[in-house]
N, C-alpha and C positions, 0 to 999 in steps of 0.2 A: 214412464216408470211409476210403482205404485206404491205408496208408502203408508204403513199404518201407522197413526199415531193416537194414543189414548183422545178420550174426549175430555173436555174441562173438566166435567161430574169424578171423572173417576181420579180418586186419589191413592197414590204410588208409597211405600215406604222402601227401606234399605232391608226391610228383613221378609218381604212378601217374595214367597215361592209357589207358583203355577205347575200343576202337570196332569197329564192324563192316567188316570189309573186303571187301566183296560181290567186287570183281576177282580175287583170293586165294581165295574162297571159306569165310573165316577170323574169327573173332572172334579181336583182339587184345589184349594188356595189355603194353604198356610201363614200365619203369622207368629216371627219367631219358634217355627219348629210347630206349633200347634194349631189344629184342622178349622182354618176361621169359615171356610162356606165349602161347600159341595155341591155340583152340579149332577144328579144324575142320571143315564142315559141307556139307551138300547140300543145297540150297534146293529141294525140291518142291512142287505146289500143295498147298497148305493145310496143308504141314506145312515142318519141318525136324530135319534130319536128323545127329543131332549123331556124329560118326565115330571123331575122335581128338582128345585134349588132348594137348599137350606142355607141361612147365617146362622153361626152360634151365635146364642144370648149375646154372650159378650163380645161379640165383632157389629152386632148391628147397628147399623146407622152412618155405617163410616164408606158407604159404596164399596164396598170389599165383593159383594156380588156381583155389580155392575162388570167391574176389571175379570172377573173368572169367566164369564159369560162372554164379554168379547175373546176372549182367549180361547175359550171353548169353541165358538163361532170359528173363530178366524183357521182354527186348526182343522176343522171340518171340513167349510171349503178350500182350506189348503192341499188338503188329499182325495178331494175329485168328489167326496158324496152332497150329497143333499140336506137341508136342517127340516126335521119332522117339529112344531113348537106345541107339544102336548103341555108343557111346562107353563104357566100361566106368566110368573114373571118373563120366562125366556120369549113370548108372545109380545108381552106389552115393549120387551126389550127391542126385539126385533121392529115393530110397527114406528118408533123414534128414530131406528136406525137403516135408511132406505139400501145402503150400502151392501147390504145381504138379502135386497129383494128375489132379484135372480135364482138365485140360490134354497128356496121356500116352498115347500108344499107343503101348504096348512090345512091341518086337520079339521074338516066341516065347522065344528063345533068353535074354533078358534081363529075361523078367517075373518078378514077384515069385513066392516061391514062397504057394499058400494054405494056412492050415495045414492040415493033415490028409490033403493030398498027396502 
């Protein structure tokens, strides 16, 4: 059985709300009702294509990005596609987090480096 469960880093409130917003083309995270980060993406066949995060001003520092990114992640490989990591933080996100290696077709420009390269 496989269970997700946050990492220490990311911290949870009673008023944070997650979703996809296919119209926006955006994974969102709300606090109290108002747009604390956005993830956003390009929905290709059998992949996606993650491009830029943003935190507002006033949400940064609090890992509010970290929590939308695994969310965004988890939902991707949930329904069978691929994660493209054109998005720099979603990159450095991924390379901490081995658990979505499988899952990775990184863009030239943003694969890991191998050692001895």
């Amino acid at each position: 059985m496989t269970e997700n469960t946050a990492a220490t880093e990311d911290h949870f409130t009673p008023d944070v709300t997650t979703f996809r917003n296919d119209e926006l083309h955006r994974y969102e995270l709300h606090v109290g009702g108002k747009l604390a980060v956005e993830v956003r993406f390009e929905d290709k066949p059998g992949h996606v294509d993650f491009i830029h995060t943003q935190t507002s001003e006033q949400f940064q520092g609090h890992g509010l990005a970290k929590v939308l990114i695994h969310f965004a992640l988890d939902d991707v490989v949930a329904s069978g596609k691929r994660i493209i990591p054109h998005c720099p933080f979603t990159a450095r996100y991924l390379r901490k987090h081995e658990v979505y290696t499988q899952c990775i077709d990184w863009p030239e420009a943003a694969a890991p480096k191998l050692l001895g390269t």
